[in-house]
Structures are given as C-alpha cells and as structure tokens.
C-alpha distance (Angstrom), angle and dihedral (degrees) to the residues before:
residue distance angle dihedral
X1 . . .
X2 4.01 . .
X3 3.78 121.4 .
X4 3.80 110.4 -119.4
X5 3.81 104.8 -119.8
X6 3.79 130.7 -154.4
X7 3.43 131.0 178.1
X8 3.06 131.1 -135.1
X9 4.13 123.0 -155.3
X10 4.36 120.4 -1.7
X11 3.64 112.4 -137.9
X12 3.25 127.9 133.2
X13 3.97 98.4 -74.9
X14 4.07 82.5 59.2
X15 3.53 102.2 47.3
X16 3.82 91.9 39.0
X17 3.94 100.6 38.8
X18 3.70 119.8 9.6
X19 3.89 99.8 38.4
X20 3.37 90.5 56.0
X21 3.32 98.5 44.9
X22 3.53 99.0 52.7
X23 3.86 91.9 45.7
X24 4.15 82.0 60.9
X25 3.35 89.0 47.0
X26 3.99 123.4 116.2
X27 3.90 97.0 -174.8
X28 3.81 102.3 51.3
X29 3.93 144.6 37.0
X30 3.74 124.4 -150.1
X31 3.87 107.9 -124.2
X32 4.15 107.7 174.7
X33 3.63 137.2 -2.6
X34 3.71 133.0 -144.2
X35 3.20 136.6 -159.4
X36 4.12 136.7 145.6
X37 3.93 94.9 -130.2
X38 3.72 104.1 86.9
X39 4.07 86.2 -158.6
X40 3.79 91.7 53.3
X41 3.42 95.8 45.9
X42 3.49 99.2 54.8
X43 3.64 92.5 51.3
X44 3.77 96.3 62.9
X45 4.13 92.7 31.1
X46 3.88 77.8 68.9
X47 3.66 107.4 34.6
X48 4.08 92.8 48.0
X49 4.31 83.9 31.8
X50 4.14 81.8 -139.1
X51 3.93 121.1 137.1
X52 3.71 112.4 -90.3
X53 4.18 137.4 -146.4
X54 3.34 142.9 174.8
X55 4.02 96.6 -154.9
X56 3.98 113.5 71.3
X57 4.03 94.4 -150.8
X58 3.84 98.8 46.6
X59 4.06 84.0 47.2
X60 3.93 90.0 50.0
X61 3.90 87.4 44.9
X62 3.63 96.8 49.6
X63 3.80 100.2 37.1
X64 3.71 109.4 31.2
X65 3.99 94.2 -155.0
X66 3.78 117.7 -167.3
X67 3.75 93.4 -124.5
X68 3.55 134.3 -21.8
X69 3.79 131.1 -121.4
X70 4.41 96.9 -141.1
X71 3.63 117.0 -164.2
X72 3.80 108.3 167.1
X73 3.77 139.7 132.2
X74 3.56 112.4 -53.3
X75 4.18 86.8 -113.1
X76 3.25 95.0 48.4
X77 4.33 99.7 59.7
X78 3.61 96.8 85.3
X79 3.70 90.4 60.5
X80 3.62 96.2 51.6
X81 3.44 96.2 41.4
X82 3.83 92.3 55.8
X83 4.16 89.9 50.4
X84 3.78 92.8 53.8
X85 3.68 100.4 37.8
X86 3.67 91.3 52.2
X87 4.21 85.8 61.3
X88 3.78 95.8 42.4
X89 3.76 90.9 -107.1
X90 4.49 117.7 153.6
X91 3.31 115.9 -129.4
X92 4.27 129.4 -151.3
X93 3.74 93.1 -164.4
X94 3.83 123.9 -160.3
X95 4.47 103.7 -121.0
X96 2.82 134.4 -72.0
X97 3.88 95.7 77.5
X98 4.16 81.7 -163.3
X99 3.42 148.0 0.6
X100 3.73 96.1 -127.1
X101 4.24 140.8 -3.4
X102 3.87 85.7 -99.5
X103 3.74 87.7 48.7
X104 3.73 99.9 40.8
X105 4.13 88.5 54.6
X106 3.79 92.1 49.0
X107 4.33 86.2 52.3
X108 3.98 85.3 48.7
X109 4.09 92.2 57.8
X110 3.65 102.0 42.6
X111 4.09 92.7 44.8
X112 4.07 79.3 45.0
X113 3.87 94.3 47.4
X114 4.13 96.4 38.6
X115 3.99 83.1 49.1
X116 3.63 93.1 -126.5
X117 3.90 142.9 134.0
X118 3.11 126.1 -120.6
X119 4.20 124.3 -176.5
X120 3.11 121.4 -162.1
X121 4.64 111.1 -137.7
X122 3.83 107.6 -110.8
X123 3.71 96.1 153.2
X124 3.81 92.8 179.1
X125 3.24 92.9 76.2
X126 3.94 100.0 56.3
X127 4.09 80.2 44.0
X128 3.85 104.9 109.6
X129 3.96 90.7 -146.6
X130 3.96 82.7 61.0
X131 3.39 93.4 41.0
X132 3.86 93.8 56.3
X133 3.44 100.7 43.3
X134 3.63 88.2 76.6
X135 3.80 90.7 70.3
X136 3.49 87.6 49.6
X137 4.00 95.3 58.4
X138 3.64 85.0 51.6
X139 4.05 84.6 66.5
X140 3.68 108.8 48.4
X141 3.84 102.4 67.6
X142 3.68 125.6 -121.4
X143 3.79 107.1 -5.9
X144 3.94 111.8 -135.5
X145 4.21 103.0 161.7
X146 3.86 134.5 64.8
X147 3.41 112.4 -173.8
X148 4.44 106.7 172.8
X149 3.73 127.3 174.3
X150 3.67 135.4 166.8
X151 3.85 123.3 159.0
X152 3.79 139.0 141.4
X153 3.80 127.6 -174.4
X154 3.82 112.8 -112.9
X155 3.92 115.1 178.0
X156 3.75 93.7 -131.7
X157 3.53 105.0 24.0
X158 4.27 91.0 -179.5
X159 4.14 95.3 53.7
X160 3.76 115.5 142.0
X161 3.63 127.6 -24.6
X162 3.81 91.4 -16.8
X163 3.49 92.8 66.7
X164 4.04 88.9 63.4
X165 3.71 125.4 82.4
X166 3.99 85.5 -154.1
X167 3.97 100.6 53.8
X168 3.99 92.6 30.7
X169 4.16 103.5 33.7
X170 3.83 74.9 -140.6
X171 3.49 165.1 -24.4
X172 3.59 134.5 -88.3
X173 3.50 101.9 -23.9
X174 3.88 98.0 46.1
X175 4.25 81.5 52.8
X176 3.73 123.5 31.7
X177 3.90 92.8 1.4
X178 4.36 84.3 66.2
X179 3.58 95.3 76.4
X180 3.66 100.8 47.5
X181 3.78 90.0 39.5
X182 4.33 83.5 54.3
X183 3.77 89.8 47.9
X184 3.86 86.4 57.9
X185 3.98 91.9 50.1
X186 3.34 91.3 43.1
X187 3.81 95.0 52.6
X188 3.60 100.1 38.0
X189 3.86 115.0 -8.5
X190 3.72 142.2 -124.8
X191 3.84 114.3 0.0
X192 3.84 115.4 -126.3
X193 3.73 100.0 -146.3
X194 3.93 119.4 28.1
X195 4.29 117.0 178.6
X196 4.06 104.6 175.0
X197 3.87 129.0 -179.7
X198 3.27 122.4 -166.1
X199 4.38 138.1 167.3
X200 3.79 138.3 -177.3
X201 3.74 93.5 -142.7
X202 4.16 110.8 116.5
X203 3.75 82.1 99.1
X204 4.24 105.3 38.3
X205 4.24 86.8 178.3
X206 4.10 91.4 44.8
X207 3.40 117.1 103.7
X208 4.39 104.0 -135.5
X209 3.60 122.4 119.9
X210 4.18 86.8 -167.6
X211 3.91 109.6 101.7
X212 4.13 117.6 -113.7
X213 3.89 83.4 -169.8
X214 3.97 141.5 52.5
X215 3.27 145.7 147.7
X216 3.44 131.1 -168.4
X217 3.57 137.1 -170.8
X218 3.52 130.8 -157.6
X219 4.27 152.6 -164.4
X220 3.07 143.6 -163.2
X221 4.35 121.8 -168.6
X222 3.97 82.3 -118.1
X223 3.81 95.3 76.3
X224 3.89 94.6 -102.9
X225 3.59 116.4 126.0
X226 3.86 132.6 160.0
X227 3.34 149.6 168.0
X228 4.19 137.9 -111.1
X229 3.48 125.8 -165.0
X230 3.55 124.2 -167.8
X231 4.11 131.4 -171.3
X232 3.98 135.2 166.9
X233 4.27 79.3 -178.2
X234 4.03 103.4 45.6
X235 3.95 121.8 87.4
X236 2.62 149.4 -151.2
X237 4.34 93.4 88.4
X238 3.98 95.8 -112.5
X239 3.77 130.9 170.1
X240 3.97 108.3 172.8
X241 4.37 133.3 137.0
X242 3.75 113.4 -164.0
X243 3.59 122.6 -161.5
X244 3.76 123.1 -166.7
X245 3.99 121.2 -165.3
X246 3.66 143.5 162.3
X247 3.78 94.9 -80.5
X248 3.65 109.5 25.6
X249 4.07 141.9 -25.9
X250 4.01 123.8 -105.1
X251 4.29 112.6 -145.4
X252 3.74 110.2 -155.0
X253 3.70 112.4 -165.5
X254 3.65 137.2 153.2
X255 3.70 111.1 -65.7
X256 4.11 94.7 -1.9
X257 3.72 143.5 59.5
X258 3.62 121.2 -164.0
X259 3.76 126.7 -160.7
X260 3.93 108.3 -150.9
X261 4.09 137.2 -156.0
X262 3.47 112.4 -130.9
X263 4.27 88.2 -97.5
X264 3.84 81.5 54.1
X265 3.63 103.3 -121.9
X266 3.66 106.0 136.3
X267 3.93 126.8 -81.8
X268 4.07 102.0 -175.9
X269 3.67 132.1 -14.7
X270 3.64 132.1 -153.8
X271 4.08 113.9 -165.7
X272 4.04 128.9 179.3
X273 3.24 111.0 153.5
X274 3.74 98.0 -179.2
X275 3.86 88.5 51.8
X276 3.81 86.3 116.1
X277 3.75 98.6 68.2
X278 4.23 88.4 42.9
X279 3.66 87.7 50.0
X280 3.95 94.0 53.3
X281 3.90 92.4 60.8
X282 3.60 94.9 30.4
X283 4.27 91.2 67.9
X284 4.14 88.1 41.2
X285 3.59 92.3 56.7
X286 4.21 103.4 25.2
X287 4.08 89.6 35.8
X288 4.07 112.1 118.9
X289 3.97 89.8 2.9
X290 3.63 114.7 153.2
X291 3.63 116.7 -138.9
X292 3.91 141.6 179.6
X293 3.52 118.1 -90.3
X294 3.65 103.0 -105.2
X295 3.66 142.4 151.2
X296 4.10 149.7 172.1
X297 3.94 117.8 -71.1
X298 3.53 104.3 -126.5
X299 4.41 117.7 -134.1
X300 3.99 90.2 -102.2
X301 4.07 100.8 58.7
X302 3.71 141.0 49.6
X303 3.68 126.5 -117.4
X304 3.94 94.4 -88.6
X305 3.57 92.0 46.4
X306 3.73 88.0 59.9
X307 3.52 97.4 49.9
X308 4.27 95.6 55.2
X309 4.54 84.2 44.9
X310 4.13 94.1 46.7
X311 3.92 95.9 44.9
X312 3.69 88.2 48.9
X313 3.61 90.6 49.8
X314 3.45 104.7 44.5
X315 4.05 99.1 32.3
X316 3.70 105.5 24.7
X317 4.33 84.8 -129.6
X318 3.33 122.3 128.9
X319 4.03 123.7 -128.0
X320 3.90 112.2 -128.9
X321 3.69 92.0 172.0
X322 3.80 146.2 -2.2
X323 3.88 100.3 -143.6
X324 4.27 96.7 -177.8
X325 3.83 153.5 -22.5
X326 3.58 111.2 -95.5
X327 3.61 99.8 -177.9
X328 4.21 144.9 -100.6
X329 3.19 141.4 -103.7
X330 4.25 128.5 -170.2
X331 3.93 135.6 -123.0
X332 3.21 136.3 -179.6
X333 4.06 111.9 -102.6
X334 3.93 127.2 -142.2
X335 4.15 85.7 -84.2
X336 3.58 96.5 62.7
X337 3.67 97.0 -106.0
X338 3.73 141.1 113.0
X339 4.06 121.6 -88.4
X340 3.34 122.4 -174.8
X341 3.82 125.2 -145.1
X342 3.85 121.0 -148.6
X343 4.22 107.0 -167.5
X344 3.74 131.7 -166.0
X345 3.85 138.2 -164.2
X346 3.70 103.4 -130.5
X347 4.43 136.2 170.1
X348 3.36 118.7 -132.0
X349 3.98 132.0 -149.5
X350 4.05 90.6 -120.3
X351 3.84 132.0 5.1
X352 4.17 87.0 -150.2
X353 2.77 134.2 97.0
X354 3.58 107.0 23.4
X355 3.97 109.4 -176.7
X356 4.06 112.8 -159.5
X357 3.60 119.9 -149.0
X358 3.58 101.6 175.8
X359 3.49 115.7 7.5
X360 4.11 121.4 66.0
X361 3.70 104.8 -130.6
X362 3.93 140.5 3.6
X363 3.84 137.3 -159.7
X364 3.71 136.3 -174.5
X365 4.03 108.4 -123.5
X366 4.03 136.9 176.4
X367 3.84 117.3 -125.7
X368 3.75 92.0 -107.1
X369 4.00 92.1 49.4
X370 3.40 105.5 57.1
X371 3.60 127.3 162.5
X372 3.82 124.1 -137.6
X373 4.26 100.4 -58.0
X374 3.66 121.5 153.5
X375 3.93 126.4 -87.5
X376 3.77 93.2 -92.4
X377 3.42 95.4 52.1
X378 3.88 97.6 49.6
X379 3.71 89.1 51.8
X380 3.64 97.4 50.5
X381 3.69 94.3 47.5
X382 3.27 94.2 47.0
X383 3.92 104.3 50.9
C-alpha cells in the first residue's frame, strides 16, 4: 500500500525536487498541497489536480497524509513541525533541521513526545555519484587534504528572510554550506578542530546581518585537514570536494566523480548527470528504511569471517554463533550494477549495548512485527 503524501510549502526546492520526486515515486502518492500564496497554490492544486490549502492544521485535519514532505522558510519549521507532530504525521523536512542548538533540542522533544519521525532532506546521500565515491576513497591511500567549495553569484545575496540571522539562523553556511558540510560527516565524521570566518559584506550599503561568505577550515587528529569555502556573492556557480591522499585524489562535483593518479590524469570516472531527479524519489521511498547490518567481504576472509568483523563494526555486538543461511537477495549498488547480499541468523554474547557507526537508530523486532524494511527484506524474513 502507498503512503499518502502531502506537501508542505512550493518554492522552488518543491517544484524542482520533491514534486518530482514523489511523482517517480513507487511507495507514495501525493494527496494535498499547502502553501500560504494563494497564486502558488493554485498552480500546483491544478497541475498535480490534488486539493489545496493555505492553513497546515485544517489540511492535516481534512487529509490525514501519512507524512509530509515540509519545505518552508527556515523560521517557519518549528511551527509546522509542532502542527504535524501533534497528529502523528512524518515529516521529510527540507535542511536546516533547526534554526539554532536551543532550537534543534526543542524539535528533538516534540518529534520524541508526538512519537513521530522526522528526516531531515540530504539528497546527496541517496545520489549514486555520492554514494560511489565512497568506494573511491577506499582507493587513494591515506587521505591527508580537503579542499570544499560551493558558491553561486546571486545579485542580492541578503534578500528576504535569508538576509536575517533571526529568520534564517544564518547565512551561507547554515544553507548551501549544510550539504557539503553532511558529505564530510558522512565520509569521515566530526572534525576535531573547526576555525571559521565569515562576513556579510558583498553589499557594504545592504542592510543583512546573514553572511554571503565563509570559509571554514577543518582537522581531524589523523593529520587530514581541509578547507570549505562558502559564497552567495562568488561565481562562477561551483559545487566540487577534493580529496588528496597518498596514492591519488578523488574530485566530487555535480553529476561526476573522478578518481585521480597522483599526476592527476584520471583513473576511473563515474558520470550521471540526471542523478538528481533519481535521488529525489530514491530518499521518499528508501527514507527511514531499516535494513540488515551488512557489509563488503574484504580479499583476505571468507564469507563467515565477514559476518563476525561487519556486526562488530556496525553494532558494537559480538557474534557467539552463526546458527544458518537464510538466504539473499540482489540490488543494484551506487555503480549501477548488481550486488548480491548473503544473510545469516546469528546469537550474540549480549543484546546491549549496541554501538552504531553508520546507521542512526536500531531496534530489536520479531518476524511478524516488522517495522518499515524494504521488499527484499520482508520476503526474506518472512520465508
């Protein structure tokens, strides 16, 4: 059965990105749209022929949506994350997740206390050009050299509520520098040392407290360090992360990932550049799946082996015995191929604590209480 979809907000990041990607979407439906622009809203009431409002709790009333997709100004998130939390509705919410630390803990309690889930849109990392470039780390030695960049040039870099502090909770870096900031987390976690400058002054007689520039540099204890810079004001329109190691470099930019040799002529390259669109649907219907722990068997083990090292890595638990096969099933990987999973029931020594180092949450579940895992999954726990 679908998930009944509403969204929530239709700007450009809607219209562009998450309307699109829910009409690709096989898991979900979009049932209502809201906006407070009468003019908008009518636009894409008719296009997506799907009731329409311009008041979030009379839609949620009315419509009863599953979860909603909520892509609104930065200042006004709290607000509709209290309204759908207090009616048990998900939310996919466009980043920020808050405005501020103070803010982000308040978000945390109510989605905790309304028993809801709330994800937070990093589409980069359903992107398969993202997704790949992990591999490709994996393949240049010991990586020593960050080198980020994403700017555009916008004539007024401080218009509306961007251009405040108090509506935005920042500038550039709070906006467009989130997702490269994620990518970093996501490829080799929290920093240890962080020194960032930053000014509102592309416009000296404009009146924005928001900063149009940053940069920020960065360390971690293993001797990699790096740079980010980050402008509303700069052109040309660039979106790149370069990472230098040992044996080679990896270029990240939109669309393409490049694996270099050391005299930087190019090694392997990976190019989709539609992966946008794919990546829009792909975090609407893969979004707050749970999976089985899993991983890659490296050249030096067997398949068992790999199971005992990849729960310990991922879960902290420790395998006292496999007791059976249970099956596979395949997938297609971020290179557009085929990977095969092999899965096995297993005891473990304790069930606490389990220690997660790359997923965001676990549970404990019986075969017949399942929580929301993908197709494969069901099927293989449940034969």
């Amino acid at each position: 059965m679908k998930r009944r979809a509403a969204m929530i907000g239709l700007g450009h990041q809607a219209v562009e990105d998450h309307l699109p990607g829910l009409a690709g979407s096989g898991k979900a439906d979009l049932v209502a749209v809201c906006d407070s622009d009468p003019d908008v809203l009518r636009a894409q009431q008719q296009a997506h022929r799907v009731p329409g409002f311009t008041d979030v709790r009379q839609m949620l009333d009315e419509v009863k949506p599953d979860f909603a997709i909520v892509a609104v100004p930065h200042h006004v998130g709290r607000q509709v994350v209290q309204e759908c939390a207090a009616q048990g509705v998900h939310m996919l919410k466009e980043k920020p997740f808050a405005t501020s630390p103070e803010e982000a803990r308040g978000l945390a309690e109510i989605c905790k206390l309304g028993q809801i889930e709330l994800m937070v849109t990093l589409q980069r990392r359903f992107n398969p050009i993202h997704t790949s470039t992990i591999g490709l780390l994996d393949q240049i030695g010991t990586p020593f050299l960050i080198d980020g960049q994403y700017t555009f040039h916008t004539d007024d870099p401080g218009a509306g509520w961007r251009g405040d502090v108090r509506q935005a909770g920042g500038g550039c870096i709070i906006d467009m520098g989130y997702h490269l900031i994620d990518l970093l987390l996501w490829y080799f976690g929290l920093p240890d040392r962080i020194i960032a400058e930053f000014s509102a002054a592309a416009l000296p007689d404009a009146d924005y407290d928001a900063e149009d520039t940053a940069v920020v540099q960065l360390g971690y204890g293993s001797d990699l360090y790096g740079s980010l810079l980050l402008s509303r004001w700069m052109a040309p329109k660039t979106e790149r992360l370069h990472v230098v190691g040992t044996r080679g470099s990896v270029l990240l930019t939109k669309g393409a990932v490049q694996r270099l040799n050391l005299d930087g002529t190019v090694a392997e390259e990976l190019s989709r550049p539609h992966a946008p669109a794919s990546a829009a649907t792909a975090q609407i219907d893969m979004g707050g799946l749970w999976e089985i722990p899993s991983g890659t068997v490296e050249d030096s083990e067997s398949i068992l082996e790999a199971v005992y090292r990849e729960t310990a890595e991922e879960t902290g638990l420790t395998i006292s015995e496999i007791t059976g096969y249970i099956g596979h099933f395949d997938y297609q990987n971020s290179r557009g191929g085929t990977t095969r999973q092999f899965n096995f029931s297993a005891t473990v020594e304790k069930t606490e604590p389990v220690i997660l180092t790359e997923h965001d949450a676990h549970q404990w579940a019986l075969p017949t209480e399942l929580p929301e895992v993908s197709d494969a999954v069901r099927n293989l726990i449940a034969s």
